[in-house]
C-alpha positions as a Markdown table, in Angstrom:
| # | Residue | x | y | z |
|---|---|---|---|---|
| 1 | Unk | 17.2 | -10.9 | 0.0 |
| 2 | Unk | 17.0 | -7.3 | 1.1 |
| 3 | Unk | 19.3 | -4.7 | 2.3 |
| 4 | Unk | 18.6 | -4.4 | 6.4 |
| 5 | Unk | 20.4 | -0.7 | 5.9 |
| 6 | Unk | 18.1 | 0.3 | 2.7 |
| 7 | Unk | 14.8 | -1.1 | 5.2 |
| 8 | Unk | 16.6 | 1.2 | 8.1 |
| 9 | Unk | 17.1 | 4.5 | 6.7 |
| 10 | Unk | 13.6 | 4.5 | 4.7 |
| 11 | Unk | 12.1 | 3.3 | 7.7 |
| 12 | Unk | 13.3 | 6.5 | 9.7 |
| 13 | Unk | 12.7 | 8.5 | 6.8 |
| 14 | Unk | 8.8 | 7.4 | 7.0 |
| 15 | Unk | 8.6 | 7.8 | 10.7 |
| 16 | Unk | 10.0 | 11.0 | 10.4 |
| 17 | Unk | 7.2 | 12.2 | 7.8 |
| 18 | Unk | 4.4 | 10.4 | 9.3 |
| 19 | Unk | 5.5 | 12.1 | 13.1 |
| 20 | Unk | 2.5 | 11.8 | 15.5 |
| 21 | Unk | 0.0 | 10.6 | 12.4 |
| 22 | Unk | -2.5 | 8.3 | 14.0 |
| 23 | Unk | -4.1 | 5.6 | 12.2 |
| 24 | Unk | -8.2 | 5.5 | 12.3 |
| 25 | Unk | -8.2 | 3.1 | 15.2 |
| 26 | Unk | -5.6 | 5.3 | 16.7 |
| 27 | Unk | -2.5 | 4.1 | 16.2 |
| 28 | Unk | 0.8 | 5.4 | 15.5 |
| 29 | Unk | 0.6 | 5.2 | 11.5 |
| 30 | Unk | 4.3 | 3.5 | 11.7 |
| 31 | Unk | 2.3 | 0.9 | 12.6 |
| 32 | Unk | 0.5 | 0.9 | 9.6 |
| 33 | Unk | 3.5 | 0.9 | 7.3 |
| 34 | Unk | 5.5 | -1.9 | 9.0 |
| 35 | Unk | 2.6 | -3.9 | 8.6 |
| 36 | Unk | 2.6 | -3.3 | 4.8 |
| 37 | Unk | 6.2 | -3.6 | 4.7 |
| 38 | Unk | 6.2 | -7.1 | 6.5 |
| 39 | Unk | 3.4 | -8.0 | 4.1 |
| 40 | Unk | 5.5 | -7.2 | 1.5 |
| 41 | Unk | 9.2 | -8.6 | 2.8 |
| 42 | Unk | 6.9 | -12.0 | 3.7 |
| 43 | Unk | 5.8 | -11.7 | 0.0 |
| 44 | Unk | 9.7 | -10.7 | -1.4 |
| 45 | Unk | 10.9 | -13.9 | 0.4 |
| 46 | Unk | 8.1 | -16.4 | -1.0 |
| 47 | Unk | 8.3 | -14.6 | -4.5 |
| 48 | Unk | 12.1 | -15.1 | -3.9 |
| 49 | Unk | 12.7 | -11.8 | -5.5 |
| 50 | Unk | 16.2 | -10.6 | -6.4 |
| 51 | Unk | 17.7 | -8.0 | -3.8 |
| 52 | Unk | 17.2 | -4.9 | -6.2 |
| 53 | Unk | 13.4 | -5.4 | -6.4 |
| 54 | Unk | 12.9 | -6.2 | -2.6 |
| 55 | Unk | 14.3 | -3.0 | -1.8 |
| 56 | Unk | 12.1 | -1.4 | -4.6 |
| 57 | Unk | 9.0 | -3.0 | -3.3 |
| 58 | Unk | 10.0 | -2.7 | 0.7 |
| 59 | Unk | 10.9 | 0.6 | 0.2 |
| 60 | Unk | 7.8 | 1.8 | -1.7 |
| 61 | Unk | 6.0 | 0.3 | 0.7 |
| 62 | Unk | 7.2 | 1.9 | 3.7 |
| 63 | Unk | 7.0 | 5.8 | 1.6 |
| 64 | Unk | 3.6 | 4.6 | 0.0 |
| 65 | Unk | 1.7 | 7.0 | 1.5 |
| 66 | Unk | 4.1 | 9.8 | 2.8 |
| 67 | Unk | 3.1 | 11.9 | -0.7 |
| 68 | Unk | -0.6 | 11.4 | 0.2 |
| 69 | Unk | -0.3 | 11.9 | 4.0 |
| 70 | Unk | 2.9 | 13.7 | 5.2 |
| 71 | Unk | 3.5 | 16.5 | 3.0 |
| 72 | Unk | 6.5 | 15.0 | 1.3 |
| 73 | Unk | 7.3 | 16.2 | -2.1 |
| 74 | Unk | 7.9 | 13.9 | -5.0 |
| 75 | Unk | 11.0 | 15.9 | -5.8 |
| 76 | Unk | 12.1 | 15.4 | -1.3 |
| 77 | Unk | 11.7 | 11.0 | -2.6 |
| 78 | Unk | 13.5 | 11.5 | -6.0 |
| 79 | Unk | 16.3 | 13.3 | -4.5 |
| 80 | Unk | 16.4 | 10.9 | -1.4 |
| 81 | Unk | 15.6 | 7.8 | -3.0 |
| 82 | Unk | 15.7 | 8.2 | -7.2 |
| 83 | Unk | 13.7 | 8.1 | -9.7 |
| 84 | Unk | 12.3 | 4.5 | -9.4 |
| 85 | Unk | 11.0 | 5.1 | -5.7 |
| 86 | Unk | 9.7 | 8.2 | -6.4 |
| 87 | Unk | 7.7 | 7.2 | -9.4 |
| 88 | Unk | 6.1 | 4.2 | -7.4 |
| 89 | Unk | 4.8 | 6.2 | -4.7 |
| 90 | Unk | 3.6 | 9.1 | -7.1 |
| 91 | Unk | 1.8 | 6.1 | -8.7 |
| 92 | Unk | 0.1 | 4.5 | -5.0 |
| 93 | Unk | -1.0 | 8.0 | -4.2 |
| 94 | Unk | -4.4 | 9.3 | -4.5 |
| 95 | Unk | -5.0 | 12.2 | -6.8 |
| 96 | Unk | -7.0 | 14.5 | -4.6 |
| 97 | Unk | -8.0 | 16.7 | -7.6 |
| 98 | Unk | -10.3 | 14.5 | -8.4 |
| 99 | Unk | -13.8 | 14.1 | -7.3 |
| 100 | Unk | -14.7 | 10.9 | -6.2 |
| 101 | Unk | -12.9 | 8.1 | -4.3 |
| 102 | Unk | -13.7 | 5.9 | -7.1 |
| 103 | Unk | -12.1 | 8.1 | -9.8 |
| 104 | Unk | -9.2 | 8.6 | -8.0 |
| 105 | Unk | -8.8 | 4.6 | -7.1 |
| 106 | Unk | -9.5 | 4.5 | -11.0 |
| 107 | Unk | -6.8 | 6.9 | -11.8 |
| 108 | Unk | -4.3 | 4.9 | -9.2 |
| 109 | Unk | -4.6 | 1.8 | -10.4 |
| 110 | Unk | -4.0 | 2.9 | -14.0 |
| 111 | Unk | -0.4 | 4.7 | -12.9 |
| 112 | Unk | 0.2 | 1.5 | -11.0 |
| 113 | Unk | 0.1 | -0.5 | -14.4 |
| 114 | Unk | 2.7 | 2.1 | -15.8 |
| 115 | Unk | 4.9 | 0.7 | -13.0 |
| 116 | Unk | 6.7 | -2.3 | -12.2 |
| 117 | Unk | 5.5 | -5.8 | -10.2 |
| 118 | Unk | 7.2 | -4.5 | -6.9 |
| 119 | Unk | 5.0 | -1.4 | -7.3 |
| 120 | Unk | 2.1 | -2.5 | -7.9 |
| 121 | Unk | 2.2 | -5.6 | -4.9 |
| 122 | Unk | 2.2 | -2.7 | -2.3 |
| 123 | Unk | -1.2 | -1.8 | -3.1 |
| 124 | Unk | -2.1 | -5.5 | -2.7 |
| 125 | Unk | -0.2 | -5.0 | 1.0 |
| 126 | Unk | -1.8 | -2.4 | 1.3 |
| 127 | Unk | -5.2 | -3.4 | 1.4 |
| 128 | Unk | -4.6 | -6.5 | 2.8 |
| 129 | Unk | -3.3 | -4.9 | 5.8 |
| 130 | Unk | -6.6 | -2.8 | 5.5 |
| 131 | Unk | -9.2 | -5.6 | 5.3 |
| 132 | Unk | -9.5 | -6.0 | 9.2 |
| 133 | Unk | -12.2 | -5.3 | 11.4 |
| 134 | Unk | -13.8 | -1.9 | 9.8 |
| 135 | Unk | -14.1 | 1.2 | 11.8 |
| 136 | Unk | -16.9 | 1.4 | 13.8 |
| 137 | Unk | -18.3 | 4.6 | 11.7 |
| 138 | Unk | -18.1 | 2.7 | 8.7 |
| 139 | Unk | -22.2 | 1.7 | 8.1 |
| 140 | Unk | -22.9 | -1.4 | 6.0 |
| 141 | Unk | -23.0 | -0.1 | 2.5 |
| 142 | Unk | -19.5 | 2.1 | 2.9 |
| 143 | Unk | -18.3 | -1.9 | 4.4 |
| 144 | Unk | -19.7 | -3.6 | 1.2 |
| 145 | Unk | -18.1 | -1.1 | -1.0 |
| 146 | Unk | -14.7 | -1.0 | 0.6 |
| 147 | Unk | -14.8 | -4.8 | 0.2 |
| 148 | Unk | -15.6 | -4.5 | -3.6 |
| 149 | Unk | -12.7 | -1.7 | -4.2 |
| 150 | Unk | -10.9 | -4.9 | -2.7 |
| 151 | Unk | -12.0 | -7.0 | -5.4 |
| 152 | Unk | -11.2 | -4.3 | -7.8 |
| 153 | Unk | -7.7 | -3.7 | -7.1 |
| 154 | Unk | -7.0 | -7.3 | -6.7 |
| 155 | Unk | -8.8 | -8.0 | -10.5 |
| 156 | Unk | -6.2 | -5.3 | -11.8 |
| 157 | Unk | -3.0 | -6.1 | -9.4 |
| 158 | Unk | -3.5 | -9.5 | -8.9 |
| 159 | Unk | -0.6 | -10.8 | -11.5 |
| 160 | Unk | 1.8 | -8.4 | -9.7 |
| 161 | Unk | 2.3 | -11.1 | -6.9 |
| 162 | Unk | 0.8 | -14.7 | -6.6 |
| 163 | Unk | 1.1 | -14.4 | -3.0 |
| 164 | Unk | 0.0 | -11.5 | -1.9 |
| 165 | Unk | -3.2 | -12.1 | -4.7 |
| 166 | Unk | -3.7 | -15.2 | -2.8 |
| 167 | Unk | -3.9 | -13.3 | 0.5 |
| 168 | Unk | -5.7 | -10.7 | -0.6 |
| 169 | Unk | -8.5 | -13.1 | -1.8 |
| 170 | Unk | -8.5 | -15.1 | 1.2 |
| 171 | Unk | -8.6 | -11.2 | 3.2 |
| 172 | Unk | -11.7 | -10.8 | 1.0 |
| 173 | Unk | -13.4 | -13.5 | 1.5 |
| 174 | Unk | -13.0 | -13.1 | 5.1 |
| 175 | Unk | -14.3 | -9.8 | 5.1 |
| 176 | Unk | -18.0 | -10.8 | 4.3 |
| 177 | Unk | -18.6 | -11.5 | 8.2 |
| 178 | Unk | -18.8 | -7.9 | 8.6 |
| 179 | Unk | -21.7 | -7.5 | 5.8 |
| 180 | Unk | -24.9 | -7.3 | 7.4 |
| 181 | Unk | -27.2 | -9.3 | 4.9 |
């Protein structure tokens, strides 16, 4: 289904970048990325996708945000990893130059379509692995908007994977709880 070797030395080369990273519930952020990743292998398997796009999509999901986070280059993933990798995480990473959060989840999402299916399910992974209990900072509105940017991605992504749309749906339906009406 996947190569265990491929998932190893990505893996380590994630760790690596990521170092002490915490996520905001303070976390080691490797815990973040296996999550994604096991949303995605979970997804691979169900999907039964062939061997070359698993490792795509696994890998690109472990690296998806080492551009964004880490201080990896694009050129450090092309030369590690090729062209294929390197594009898909270029393409899940937020372009800072721009203003607003919703411009640059705009601009995302429209590299994403430039990229293949086992791209573009990582950002369904990747929000589903997101949609749990909200930081305590976050106040109701920035809660009701993070669940609509949900909706959005999954309106543009969602053919990318049956699955994971599936999940993602259910992730945010479930998410209304924490929406004070």
């Amino acid at each position: 289904m996947f190569s265990q070797e491929n998932y190893i030395e990505v893996l380590t080369f994630a760790a690596h970048a990521h170092g002490e990273q915490k996520t905001p519930k303070g976390l080691l952020y490797l815990a973040h990325i296996t999550c994604v990743a096991m949303e995605v292998i979970n997804a691979c398997e169900k999907s039964k996708l062939d061997e070359e796009k698993a490792n795509i999509a696994i890998s690109c999901a472990l690296l998806h945000d080492v551009i964004e986070d880490a201080n990896i280059t694009y050129d450090e993933l092309y030369v590690k990893f090729g062209e294929t990798i390197a594009n898909g995480v270029e393409a899940l990473t937020k372009d800072k130059t721009l203003v607003s959060k919703q411009e640059q989840m705009k601009d995302s999402i429209e590299r994403l379509l430039t990229q293949p299916y086992e791209v573009q399910m990582v950002k369904l992974a990747d929000r589903i692995t997101n949609l749990g209990i909200p930081p305590k900072h976050w106040d109701n509105e920035k809660i009701s908007k993070y669940q609509k940017e949900a909706s959005f991605i999954l309106s543009c992504l969602g053919n990318s994977n049956i699955y994971l749309a599936k999940r993602l749906k259910e992730k945010i339906e479930d998410y209304k709880k924490y929406i004070k009406e």
